[in-house]
N, C-alpha and C positions, 0 to 999 in steps of 0.2 A: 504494500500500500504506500510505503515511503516514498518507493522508487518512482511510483504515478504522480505523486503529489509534488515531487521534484524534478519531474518529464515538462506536469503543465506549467510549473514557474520557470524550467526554462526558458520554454518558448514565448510565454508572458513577457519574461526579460528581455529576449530578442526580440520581438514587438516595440517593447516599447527603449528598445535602445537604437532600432530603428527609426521609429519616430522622435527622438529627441535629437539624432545626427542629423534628420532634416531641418529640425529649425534651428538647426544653429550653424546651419550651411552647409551641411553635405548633400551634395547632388544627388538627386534619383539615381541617374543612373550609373554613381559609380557604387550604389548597393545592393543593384539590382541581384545579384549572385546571392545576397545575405537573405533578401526578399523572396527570390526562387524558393531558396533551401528552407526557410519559415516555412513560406507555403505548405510546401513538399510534409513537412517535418507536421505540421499540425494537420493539414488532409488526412493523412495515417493516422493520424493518435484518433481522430474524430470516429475513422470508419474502425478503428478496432479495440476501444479503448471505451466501455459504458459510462466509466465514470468521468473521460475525460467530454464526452459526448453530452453528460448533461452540466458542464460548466458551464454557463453564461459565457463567462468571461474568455471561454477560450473559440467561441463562436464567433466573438466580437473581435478577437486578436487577426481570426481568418479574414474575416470580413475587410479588416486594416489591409492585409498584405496583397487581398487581392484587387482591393480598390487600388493600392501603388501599383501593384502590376498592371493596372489596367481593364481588370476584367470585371467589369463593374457588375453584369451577370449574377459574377460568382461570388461578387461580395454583397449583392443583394441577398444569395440565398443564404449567407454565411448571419447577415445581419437580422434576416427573417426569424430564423433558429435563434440569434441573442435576444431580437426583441419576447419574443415565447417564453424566454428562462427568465430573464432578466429581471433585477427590484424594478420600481418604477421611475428613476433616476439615473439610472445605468444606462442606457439610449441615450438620454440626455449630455452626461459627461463625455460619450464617447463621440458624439457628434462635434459638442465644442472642443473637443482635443483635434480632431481631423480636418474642423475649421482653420484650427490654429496651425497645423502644418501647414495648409493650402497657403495659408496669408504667408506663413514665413519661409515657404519656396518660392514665392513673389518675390517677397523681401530680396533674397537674397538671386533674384535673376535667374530660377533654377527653368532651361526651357522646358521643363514637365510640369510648371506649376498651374499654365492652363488648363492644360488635361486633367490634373486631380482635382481640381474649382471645379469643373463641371461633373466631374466623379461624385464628388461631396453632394451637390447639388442634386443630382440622381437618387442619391441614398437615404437626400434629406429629410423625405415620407415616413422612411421605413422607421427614423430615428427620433421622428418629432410626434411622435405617438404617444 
C-alpha cells in the first residue's frame, strides 16, 4: 500500500514541478519529454491501479499533462473523471492554477502559450462547475 501511495505522489510531484518550470520560464517544449513520460506514467497507474483510479487528484494531474501536450480531448476526459471525485473546490483550484500557467507562458514569450489559453478555455466548463 506504501508503494501506491508513493507511485501517486510521485507523479503528483512531477505535475506539478512541471507546472511551476512553466511559470517561471521554462519553455513547453523543452519539457515536452518530462510531459510525455507523466503522461505515459499516470495513463498506467489509472488503467491498473483501483486505488490510484479513484484519486481525484491524480485525474486532475492527467488532465494537466495532456492539456500541455495538446490533446485537449484527452484532458477533457481526464478532467470529467476529476470533476466526478473531486471536493467541490478542487475544479476550482485546478483551473486557476492552469490559468496561471497560461498567463505566465505569455509572460515569458513561450510560443505554446497561445495554444494552452485556448486549451484552458476549452476545459473551462468542465472546471467551473
Amino acid at each position: 500500500m506504501e508503494a501506491r501511495a508513493a507511485s501517486i505522489m510521485c507523479t503528483y510531484n512531477r505535475t506539478n514541478a512541471i507546472k511551476l518550470g512553466l511559470r517561471v520560464g521554462d519553455r513547453l517544449a523543452a519539457l515536452r519529454a518530462t510531459i510525455d513520460d507523466t503522461e505515459a506514467a499516470l495513463t498506467r497507474r489509472l488503467q491498473q491501479d483501483e486505488r490510484a483510479a479513484d484519486d481525484a487528484w491524480a485525474w486532475a494531474d492527467l488532465g494537466d499533462v495532456r492539456l500541455l501536450q495538446g490533446d485537449v480531448a484527452g484532458a477533457e476526459e481526464a478532467y470529467a473523471a476529476f470533476t466526478r471525485k473531486a471536493t467541490s473546490s478542487s475544479p476550482a483550484s485546478t483551473l486557476s492554477a492552469l490559468e496561471q500557467v497560461a498567463e505566465d507562458l505569455d509572460h515569458h514569450g513561450d510560443p505554446a502559450a497561445r495554444d494552452v489559453r485556448a486549451a484552458v478555455e476549452r476545459v473551462r466548463p468542465l472546471l467551473s462547475r
